[in-house]
Structures are given as C-alpha cells and as structure tokens.
DRENKENU-489755 format. One line per field, with one value per residue: residue in one letter; z, x, y of N, C-alpha, C in turn. Coordinates in pm, 1 decimal, always signed. Example, Ala and Ser with C-alpha at 12.3 -4.5 7.8 and 13.67 -1.06 7.14 Angstrom:
! DRENKENU-489755
code <- c(A,S)
n_zz <- c(+780.0,+708.0)
n_xx <- c(+1319.0,+1285.0)
n_yy <- c(-569.0,-225.0)
ca_zz <- c(+780.0,+714.0)
ca_xx <- c(+1230.0,+1367.0)
ca_yy <- c(-450.0,-106.0)
c_zz <- c(+780.0,+787.0)
c_xx <- c(+1320.0,+1290.0)
c_yy <- c(-330.0,+3.0)
***
This chain:
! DRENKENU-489755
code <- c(X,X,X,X,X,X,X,X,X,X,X,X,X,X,X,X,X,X,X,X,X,X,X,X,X,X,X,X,X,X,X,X,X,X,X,X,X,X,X,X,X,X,X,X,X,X,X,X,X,X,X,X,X,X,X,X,X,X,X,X,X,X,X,X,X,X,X,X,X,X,X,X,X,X,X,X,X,X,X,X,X,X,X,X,X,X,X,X,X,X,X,X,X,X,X,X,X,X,X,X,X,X,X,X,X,X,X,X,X,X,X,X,X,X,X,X,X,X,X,X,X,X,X,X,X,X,X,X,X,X,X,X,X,X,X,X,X,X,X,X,X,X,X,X,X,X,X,X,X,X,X,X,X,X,X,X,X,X,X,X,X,X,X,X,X,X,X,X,X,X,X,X,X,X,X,X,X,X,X,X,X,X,X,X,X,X,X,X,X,X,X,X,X,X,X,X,X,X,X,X,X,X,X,X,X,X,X,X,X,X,X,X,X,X,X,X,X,X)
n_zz <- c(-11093.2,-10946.6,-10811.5,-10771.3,-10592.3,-10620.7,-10447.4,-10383.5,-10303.7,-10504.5,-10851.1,-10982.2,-10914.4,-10842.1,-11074.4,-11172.1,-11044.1,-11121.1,-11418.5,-11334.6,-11214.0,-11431.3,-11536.5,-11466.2,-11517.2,-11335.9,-11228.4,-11162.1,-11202.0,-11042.5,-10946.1,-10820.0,-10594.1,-10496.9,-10244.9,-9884.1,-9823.8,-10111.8,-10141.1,-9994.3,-10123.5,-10368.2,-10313.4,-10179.5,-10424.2,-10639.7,-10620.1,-10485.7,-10415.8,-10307.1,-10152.2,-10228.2,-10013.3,-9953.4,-9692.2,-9592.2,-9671.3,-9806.4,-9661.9,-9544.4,-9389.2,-9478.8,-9255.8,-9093.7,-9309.0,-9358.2,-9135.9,-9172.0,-9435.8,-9321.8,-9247.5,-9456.2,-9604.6,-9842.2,-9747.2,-9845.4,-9849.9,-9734.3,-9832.5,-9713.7,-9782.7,-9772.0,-9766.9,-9596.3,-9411.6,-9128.0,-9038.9,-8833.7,-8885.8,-9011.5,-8844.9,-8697.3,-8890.8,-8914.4,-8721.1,-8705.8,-8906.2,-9137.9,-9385.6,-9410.3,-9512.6,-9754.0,-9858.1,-10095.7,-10281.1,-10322.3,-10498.7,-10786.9,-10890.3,-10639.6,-10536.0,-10711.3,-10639.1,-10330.0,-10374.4,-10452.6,-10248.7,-10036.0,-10117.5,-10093.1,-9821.9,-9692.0,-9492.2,-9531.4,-9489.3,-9490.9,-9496.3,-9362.1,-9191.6,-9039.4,-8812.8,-8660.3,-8605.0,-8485.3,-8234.0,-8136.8,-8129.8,-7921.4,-7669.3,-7680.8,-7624.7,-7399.1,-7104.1,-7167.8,-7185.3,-7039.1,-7055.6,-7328.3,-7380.1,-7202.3,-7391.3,-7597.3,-7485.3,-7444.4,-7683.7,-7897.8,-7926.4,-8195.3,-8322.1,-8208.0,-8324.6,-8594.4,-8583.7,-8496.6,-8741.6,-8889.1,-8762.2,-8876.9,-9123.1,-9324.4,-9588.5,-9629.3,-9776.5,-9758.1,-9493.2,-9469.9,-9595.1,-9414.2,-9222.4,-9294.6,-9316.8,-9466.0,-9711.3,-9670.9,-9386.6,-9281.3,-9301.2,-9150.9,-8898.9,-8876.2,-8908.6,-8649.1,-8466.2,-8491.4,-8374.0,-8102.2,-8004.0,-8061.3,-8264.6,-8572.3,-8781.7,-9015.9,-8925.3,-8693.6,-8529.5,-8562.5,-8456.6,-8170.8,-8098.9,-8077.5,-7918.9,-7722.1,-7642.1,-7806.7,-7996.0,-8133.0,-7979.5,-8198.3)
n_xx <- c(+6703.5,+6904.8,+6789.7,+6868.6,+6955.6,+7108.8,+7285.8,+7399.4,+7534.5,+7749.8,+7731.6,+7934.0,+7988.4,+7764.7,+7717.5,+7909.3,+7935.2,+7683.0,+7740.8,+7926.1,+7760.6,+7627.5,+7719.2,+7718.5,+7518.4,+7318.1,+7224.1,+7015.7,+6990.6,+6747.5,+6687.2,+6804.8,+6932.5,+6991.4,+7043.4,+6926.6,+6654.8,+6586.0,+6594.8,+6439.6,+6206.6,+6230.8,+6260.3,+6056.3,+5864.5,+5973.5,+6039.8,+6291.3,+6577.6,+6892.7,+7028.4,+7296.9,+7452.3,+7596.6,+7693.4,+7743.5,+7526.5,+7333.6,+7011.3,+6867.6,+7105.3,+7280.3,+7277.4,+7022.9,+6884.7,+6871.8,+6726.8,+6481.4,+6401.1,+6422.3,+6134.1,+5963.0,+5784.6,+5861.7,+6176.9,+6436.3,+6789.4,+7067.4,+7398.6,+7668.9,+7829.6,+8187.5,+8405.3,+8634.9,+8783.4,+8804.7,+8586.2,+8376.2,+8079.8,+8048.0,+7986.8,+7796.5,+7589.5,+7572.6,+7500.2,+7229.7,+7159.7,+7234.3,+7326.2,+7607.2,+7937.7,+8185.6,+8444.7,+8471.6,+8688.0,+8674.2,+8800.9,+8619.1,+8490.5,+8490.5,+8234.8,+8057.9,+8043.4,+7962.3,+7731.9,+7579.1,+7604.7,+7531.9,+7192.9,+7135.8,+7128.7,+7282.9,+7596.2,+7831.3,+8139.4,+8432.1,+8718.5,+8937.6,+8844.7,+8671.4,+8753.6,+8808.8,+8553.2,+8433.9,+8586.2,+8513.2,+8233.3,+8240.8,+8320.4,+8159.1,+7952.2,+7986.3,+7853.8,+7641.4,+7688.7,+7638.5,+7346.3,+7321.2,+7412.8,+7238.4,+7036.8,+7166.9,+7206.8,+6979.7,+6879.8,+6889.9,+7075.2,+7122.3,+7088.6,+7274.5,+7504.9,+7419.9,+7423.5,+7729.2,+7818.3,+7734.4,+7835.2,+8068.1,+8048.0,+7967.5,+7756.3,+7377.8,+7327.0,+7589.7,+7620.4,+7368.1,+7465.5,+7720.7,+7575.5,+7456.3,+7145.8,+6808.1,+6849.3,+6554.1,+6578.3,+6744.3,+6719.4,+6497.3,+6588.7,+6752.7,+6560.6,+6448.7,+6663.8,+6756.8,+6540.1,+6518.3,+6780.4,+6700.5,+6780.4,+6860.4,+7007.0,+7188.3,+7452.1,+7460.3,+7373.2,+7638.3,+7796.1,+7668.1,+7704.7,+7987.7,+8045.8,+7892.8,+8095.1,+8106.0,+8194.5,+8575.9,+8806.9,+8974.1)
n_yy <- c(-1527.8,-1222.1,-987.3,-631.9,-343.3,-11.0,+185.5,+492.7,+825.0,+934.4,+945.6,+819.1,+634.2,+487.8,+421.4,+231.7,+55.5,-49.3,-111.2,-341.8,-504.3,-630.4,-763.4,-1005.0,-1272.5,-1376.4,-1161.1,-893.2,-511.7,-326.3,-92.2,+230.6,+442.3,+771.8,+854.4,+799.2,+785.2,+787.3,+541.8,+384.4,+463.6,+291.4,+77.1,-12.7,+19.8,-139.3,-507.8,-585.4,-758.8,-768.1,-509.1,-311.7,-116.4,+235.4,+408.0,+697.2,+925.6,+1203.4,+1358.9,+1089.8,+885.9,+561.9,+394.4,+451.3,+397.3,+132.6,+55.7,+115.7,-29.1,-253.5,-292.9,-337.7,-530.7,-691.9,-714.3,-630.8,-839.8,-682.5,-551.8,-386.9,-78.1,+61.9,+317.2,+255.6,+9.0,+89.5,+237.6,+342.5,+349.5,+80.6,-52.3,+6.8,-46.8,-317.9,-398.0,-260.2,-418.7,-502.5,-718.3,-809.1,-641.2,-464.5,-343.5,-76.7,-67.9,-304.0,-649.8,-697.9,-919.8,-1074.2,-906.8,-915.3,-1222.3,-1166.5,-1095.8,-1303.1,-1457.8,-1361.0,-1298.3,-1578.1,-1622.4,-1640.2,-1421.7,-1143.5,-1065.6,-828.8,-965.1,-859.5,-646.7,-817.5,-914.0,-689.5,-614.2,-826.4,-818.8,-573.9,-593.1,-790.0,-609.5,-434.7,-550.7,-734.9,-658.2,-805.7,-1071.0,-1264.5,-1269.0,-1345.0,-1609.1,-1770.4,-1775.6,-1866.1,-2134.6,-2168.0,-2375.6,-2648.4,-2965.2,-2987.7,-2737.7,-2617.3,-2708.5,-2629.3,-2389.0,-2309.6,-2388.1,-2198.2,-1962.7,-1977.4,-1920.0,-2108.4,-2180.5,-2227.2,-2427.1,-2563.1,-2660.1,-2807.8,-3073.3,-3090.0,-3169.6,-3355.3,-3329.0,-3216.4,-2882.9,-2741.8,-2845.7,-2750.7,-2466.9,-2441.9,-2459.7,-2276.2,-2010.8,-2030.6,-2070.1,-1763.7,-1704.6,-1752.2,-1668.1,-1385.8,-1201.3,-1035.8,-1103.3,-1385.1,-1276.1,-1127.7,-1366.9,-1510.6,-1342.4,-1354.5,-1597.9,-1636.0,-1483.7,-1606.1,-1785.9,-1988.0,-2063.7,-2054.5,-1768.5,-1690.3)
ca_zz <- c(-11114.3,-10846.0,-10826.3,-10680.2,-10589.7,-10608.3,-10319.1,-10372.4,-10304.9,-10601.0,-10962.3,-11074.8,-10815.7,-10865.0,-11248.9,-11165.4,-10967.9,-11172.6,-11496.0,-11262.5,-11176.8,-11529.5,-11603.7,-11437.5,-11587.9,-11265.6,-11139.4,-11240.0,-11142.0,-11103.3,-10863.2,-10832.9,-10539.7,-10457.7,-10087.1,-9826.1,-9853.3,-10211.5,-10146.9,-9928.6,-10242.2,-10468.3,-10240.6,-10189.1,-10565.1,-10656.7,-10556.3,-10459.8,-10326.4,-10288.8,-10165.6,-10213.0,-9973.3,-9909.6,-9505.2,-9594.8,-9778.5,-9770.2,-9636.9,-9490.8,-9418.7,-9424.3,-9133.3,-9092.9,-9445.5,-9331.1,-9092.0,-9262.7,-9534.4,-9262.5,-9212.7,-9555.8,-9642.8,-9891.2,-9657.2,-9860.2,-9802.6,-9734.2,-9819.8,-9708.2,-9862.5,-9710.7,-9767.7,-9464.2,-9280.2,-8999.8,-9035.0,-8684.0,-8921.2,-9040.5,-8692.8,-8677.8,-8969.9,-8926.9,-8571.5,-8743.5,-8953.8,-9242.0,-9346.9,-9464.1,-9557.6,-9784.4,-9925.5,-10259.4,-10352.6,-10340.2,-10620.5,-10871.3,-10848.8,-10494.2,-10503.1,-10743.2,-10492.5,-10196.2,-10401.1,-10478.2,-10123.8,-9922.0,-10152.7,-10087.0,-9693.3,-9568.4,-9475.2,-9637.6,-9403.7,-9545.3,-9417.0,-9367.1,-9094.1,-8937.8,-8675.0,-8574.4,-8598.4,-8350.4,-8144.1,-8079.6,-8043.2,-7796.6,-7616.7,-7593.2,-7561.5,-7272.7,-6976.8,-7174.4,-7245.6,-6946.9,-7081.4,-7505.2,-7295.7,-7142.5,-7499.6,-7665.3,-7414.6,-7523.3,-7841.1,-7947.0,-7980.9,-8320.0,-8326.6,-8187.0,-8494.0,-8728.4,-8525.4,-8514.4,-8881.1,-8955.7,-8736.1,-8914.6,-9251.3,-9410.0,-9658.4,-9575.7,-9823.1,-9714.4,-9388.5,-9485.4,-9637.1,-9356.7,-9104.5,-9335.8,-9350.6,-9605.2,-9698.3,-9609.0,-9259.1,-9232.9,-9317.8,-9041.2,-8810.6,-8902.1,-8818.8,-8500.0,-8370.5,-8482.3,-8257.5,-8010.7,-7994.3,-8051.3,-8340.9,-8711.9,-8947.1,-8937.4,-8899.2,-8548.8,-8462.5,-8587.5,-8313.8,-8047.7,-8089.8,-8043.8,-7744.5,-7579.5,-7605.8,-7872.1,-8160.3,-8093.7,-8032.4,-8253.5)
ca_xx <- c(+6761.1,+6898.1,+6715.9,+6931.5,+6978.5,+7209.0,+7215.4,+7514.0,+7526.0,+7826.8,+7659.2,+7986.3,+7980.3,+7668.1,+7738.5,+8055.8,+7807.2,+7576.4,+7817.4,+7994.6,+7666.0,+7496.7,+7844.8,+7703.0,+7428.9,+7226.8,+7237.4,+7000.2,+6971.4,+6647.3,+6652.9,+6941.8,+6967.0,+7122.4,+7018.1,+6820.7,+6463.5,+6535.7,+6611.2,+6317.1,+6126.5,+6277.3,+6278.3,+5900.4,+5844.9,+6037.1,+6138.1,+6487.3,+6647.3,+6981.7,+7094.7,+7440.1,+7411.2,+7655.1,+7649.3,+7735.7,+7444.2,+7257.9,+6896.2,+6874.6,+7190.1,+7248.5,+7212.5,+6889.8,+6763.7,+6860.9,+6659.6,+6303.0,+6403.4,+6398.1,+6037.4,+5910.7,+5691.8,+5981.9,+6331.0,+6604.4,+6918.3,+7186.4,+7552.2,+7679.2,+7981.3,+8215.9,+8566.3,+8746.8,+8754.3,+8794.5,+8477.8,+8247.1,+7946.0,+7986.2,+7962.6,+7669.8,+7495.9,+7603.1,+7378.7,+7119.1,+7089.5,+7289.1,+7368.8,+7754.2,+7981.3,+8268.8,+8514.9,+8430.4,+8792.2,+8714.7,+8801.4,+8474.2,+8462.8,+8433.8,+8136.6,+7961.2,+8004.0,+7859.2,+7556.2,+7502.4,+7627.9,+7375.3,+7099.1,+7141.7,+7085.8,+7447.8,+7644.2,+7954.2,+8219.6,+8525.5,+8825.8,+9032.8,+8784.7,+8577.8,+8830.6,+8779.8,+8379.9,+8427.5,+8636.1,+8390.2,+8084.7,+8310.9,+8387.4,+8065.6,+7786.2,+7990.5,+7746.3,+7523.6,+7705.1,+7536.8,+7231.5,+7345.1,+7472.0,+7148.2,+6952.3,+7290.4,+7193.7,+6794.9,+6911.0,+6871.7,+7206.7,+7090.4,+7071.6,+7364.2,+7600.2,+7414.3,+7515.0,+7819.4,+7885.7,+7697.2,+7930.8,+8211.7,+8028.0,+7863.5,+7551.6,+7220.9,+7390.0,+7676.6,+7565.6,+7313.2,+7601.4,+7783.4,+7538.9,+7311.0,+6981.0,+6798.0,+6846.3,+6465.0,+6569.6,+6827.7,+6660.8,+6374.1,+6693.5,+6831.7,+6487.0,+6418.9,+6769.4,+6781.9,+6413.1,+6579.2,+6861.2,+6660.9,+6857.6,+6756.7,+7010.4,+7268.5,+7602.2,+7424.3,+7409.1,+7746.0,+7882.2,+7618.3,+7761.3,+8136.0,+8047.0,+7863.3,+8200.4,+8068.9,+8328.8,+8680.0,+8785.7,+9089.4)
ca_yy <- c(-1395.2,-1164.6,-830.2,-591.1,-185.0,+17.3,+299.2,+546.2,+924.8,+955.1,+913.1,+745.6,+494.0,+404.4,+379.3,+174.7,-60.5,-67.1,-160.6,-438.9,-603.2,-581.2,-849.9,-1115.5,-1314.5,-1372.8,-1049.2,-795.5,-395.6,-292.3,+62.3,+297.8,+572.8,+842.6,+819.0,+627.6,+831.8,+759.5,+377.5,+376.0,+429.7,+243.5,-69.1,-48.6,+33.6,-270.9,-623.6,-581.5,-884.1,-756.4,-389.6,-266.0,+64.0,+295.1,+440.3,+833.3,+1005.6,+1297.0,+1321.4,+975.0,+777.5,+434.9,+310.4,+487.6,+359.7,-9.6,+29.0,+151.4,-129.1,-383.1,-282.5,-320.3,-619.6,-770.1,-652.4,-701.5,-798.4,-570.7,-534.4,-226.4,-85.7,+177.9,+315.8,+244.6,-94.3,+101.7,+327.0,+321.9,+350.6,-43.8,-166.2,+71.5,-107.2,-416.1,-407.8,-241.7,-502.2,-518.9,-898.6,-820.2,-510.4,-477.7,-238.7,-2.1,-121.3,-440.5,-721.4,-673.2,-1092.4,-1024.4,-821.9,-1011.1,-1362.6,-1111.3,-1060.4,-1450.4,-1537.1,-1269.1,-1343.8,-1748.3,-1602.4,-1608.4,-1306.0,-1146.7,-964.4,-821.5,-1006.2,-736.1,-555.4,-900.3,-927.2,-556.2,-598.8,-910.0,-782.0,-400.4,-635.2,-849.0,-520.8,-345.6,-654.0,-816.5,-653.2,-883.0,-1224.6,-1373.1,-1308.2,-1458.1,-1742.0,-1824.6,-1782.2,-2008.9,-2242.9,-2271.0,-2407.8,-2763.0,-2977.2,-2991.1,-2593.7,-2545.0,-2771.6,-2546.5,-2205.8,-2367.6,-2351.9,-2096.3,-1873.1,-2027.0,-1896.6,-2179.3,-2146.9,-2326.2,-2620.6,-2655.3,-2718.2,-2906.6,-3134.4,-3114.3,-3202.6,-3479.9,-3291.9,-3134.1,-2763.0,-2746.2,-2845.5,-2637.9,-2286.6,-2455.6,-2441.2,-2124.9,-1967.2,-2125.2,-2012.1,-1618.2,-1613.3,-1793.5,-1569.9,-1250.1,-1104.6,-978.9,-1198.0,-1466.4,-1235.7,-1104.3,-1506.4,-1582.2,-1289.9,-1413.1,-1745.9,-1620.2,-1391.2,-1713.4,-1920.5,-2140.6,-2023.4,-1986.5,-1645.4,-1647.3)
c_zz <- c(-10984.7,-10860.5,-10768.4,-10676.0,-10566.8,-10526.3,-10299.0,-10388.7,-10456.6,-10702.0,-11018.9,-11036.3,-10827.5,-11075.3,-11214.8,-11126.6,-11016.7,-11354.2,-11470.1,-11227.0,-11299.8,-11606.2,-11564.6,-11493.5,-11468.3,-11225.6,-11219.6,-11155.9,-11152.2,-11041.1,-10817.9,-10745.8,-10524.9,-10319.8,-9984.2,-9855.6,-9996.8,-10243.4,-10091.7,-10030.9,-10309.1,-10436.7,-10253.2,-10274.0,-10626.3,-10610.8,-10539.2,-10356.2,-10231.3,-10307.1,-10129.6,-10138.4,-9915.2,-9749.5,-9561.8,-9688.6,-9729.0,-9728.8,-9588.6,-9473.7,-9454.1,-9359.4,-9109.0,-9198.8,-9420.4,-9249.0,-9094.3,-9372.1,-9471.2,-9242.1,-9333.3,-9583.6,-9725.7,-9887.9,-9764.2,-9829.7,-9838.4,-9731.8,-9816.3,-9750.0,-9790.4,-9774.6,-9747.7,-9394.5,-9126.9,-8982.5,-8914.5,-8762.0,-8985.0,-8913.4,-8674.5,-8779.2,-9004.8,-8772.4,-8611.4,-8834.3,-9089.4,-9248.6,-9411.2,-9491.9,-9677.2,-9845.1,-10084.8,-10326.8,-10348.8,-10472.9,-10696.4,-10838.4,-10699.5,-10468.3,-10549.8,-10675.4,-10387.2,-10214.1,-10412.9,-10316.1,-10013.7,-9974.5,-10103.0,-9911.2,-9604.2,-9537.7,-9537.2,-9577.9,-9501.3,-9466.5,-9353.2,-9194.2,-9002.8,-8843.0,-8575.7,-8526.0,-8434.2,-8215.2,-8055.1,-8034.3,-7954.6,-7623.9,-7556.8,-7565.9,-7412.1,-7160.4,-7052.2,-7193.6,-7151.3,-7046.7,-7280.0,-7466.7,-7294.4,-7327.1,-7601.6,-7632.1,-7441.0,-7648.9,-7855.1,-7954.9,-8123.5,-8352.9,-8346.4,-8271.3,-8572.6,-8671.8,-8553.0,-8677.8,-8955.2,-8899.0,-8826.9,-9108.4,-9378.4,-9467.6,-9604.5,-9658.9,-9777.3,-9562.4,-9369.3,-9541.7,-9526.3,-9198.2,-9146.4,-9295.4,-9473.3,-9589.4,-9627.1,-9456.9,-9209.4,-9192.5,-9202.9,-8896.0,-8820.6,-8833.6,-8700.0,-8455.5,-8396.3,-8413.1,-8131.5,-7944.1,-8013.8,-8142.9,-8471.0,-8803.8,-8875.5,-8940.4,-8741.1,-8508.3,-8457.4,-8450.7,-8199.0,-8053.8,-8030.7,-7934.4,-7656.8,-7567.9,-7672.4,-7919.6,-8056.3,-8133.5,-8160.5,-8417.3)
c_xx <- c(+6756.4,+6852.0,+6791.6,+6890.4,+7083.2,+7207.5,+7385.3,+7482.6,+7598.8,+7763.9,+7780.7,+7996.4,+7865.6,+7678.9,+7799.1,+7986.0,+7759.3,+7632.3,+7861.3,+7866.1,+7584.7,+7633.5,+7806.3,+7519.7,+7287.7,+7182.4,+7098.4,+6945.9,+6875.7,+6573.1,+6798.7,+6887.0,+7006.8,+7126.2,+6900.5,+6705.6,+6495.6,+6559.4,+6496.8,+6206.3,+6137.5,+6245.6,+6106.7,+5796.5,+5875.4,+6077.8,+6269.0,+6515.4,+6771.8,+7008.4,+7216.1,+7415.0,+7527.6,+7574.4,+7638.0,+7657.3,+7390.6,+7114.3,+6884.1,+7006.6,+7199.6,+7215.4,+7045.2,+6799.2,+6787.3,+6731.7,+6482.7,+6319.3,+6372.2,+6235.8,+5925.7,+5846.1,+5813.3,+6062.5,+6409.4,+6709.0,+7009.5,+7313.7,+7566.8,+7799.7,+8058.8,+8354.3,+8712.7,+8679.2,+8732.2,+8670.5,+8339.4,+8118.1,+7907.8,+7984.0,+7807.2,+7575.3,+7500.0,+7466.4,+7244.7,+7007.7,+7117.4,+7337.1,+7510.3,+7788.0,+8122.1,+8363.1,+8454.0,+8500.4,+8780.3,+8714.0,+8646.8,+8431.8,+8444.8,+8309.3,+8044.7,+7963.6,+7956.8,+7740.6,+7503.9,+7465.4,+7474.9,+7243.7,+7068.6,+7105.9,+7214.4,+7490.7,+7802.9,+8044.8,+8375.2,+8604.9,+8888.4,+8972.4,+8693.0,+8617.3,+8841.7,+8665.2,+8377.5,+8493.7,+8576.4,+8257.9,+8131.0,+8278.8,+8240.2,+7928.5,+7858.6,+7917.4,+7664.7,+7550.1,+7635.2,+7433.6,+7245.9,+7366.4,+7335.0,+7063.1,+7032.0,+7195.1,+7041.2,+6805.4,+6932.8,+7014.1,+7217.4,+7149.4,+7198.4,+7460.5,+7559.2,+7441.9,+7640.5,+7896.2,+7839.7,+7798.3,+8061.2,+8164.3,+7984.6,+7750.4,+7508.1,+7277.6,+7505.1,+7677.0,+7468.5,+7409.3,+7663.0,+7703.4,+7405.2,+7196.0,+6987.6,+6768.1,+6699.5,+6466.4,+6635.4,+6764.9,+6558.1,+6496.5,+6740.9,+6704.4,+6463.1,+6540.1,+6769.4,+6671.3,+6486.4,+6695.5,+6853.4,+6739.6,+6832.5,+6861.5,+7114.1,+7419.9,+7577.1,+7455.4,+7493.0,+7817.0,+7840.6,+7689.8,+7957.7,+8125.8,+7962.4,+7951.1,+8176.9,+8116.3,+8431.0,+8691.0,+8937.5,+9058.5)
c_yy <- c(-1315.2,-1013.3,-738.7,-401.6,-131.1,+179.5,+367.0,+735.4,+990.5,+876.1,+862.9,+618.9,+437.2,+312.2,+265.6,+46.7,-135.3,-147.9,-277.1,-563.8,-670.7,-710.8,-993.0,-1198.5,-1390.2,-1317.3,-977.1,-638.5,-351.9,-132.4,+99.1,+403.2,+613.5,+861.7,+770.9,+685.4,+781.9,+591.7,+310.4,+316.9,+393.9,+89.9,-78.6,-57.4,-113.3,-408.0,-634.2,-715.7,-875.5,-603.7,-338.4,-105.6,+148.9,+369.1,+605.4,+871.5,+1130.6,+1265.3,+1209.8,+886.1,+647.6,+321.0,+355.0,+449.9,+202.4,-51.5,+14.4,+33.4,-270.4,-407.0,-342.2,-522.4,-762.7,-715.9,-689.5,-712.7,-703.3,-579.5,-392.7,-189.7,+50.5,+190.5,+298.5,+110.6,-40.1,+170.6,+255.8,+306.6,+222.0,-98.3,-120.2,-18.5,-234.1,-496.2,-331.2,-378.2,-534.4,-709.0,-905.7,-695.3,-578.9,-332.0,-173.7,-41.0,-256.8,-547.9,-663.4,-863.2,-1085.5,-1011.8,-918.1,-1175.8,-1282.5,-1136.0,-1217.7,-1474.0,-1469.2,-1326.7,-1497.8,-1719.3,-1637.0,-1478.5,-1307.5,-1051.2,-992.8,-899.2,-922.8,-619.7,-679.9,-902.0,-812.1,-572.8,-703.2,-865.7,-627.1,-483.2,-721.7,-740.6,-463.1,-451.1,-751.0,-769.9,-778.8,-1024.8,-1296.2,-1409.7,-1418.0,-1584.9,-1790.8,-1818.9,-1903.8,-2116.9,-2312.4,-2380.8,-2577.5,-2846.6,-2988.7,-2871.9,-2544.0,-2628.8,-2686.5,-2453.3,-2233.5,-2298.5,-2252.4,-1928.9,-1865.2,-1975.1,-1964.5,-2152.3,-2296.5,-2459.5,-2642.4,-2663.7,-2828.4,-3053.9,-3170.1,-3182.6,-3353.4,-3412.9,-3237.1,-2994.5,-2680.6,-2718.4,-2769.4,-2468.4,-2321.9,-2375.0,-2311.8,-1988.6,-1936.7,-2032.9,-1833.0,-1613.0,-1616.0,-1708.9,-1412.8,-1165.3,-1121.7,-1071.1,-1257.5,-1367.3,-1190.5,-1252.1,-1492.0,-1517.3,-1282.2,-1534.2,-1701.1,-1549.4,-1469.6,-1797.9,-2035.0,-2176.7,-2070.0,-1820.6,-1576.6,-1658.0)
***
C-alpha cells in the first residue's frame, strides 16, 4: 500500500485529489495540507511515501517545503503539480529535489501511474514541459558540464548502462530486465551512481547524464 499526501492550498483541489486517489486500490491518503509548514507536519506525523505538492502556497511554499521534507528521517517522494508547464517554479523544485512534476489537468489515470511509478523510485515528468526542463538545466549548468563530465566518467561501465536507461526512464525492473541483473543489483547501482554524481534523486541523474553527452540531446 502506497501512503500518500496531499499538499494543496485550494480545499477543492485537495478534495479532487484526494477522491481520485481513494479510486485506486493501492493507493492510500493518509495527510492532507493546505501548505508546506502544514506538510512539514503532517509528513513527520505520518509515513507518507508519496507527496503530491502543489509549488504556490501560503506560509511555506513548495519548493521550500520540499526541501525540509528532504530532511526528515522518512523523505518522501515528491510529485509536484503546477498549472502551467511553463511555470519557473517546477524547474525550481525539480532541483530542489522533487522526483517528477505534472499538470493539475492532467488525465486522472495519469496521476494515479505517477504515484505507483515515483513510489517504485523512478521519476515522472510531464511530456509536454520535459523538453523545456532539459533544455533550462542545459542552459544554466553548462559553466559546470566539465565538471558532470568528470563525475559521468567515475562511473563503472556497468554504471553507466544503468544511467543510461535510467535517463531514458526505466524502473529499477525494467532495467534490471534489460541489463540481466537482479533488481537488488540494480537499486545497489542506482545508489552508487546518484553519490557518484552528487545529486538527490534519479531525474537530477537522468539530466546529469544528458548534459555529460551520454543521452542524446534530441
């Protein structure tokens, strides 16, 4: 069972959420905010596995409550949800440390595969806005590709097949699948490379890996 929260300033949106998640039979809702100090406490009150968080709130935003959540003993993951693909504040929480975003409008079947997919330890980027996201952390981490390069380059040839597909959006099985190990070895691998690469979840890898020339950039 997935534990989740639901972190929305608007009490119908959270309803709406909270109705949509309560449909799926793995899912279950177990803290509801109306903003980040109150997700703060909700998260550290509860096991939350999975937090749906809106970015615009009062008293604490989102990005700022991603970040105190990352701190917490059991972090959960984060989907962040916004209005606008184009909105500067998912690039912002996407580098804080969010492990996927998506639209409010998006399908409801949608949402509920984010929450399996994040929970399972993949990431979940809208289509519609990934190609913007890559293309801003293209833009503003190039002073540093030397240096992602040189951390790429620590990486195992092992390492680097599972970056590989993990850029490309594979879960821990189907990589494991695709590369003959066991999921075990994989998540060892998946470890190992976000130290290695100095960054908090695998959607940071996936766009270290494309800004060291590992991906394609198209």
């Amino acid at each position: 069972m997935i534990s989740t929260m639901v972190v929305d300033d608007d009490a119908l949106v959270r309803l709406a959420l909270t109705d949509l998640l309560a449909t799926d039979a793995g899912i279950e809702v177990v803290a509801q905010a109306s903003d980040g100090l109150q997700a703060v406490e909700e998260a550290a009150a509860h096991r939350v596995d999975v937090a749906l968080m809106d970015v615009r709130m009062p008293r604490l935003d989102g990005i700022a409550a991603i970040a105190r959540l990352r701190t917490l003993p059991h972090a959960p993951r984060i989907i962040t949800l916004t209005t606008f693909d184009l909105d500067e504040y998912v690039y912002e929480a996407l580098a804080a440390g969010a492990d996927g975003f998506l639209l409010k409008d998006s399908d409801p079947a949608e949402i509920l595969r984010a929450v399996h997919v994040v929970a399972a330890g993949s990431a979940m980027l809208h289509p519609s806005a990934a190609r913007r996201l890559i293309d801003r952390y293209h833009r503003d981490a190039r002073p540093g590709t030397s240096a992602v390069r040189g951390r790429v380059g620590r990486l195992t040839p092992r390492e680097r097949d599972v970056l590989a597909l993990l850029a490309e959006g594979a879960t821990n099985s189907e990589i494991a699948g695709g590369l003959r190990m066991s999921e075990s070895t994989v998540k060892a691998h998946v470890s190992r490379i976000l130290t290695t690469l100095e960054v908090g979840n695998r959607v940071q890898a996936a766009l270290a890996a494309r800004d060291a020339g590992l991906m394609p950039d198209a």
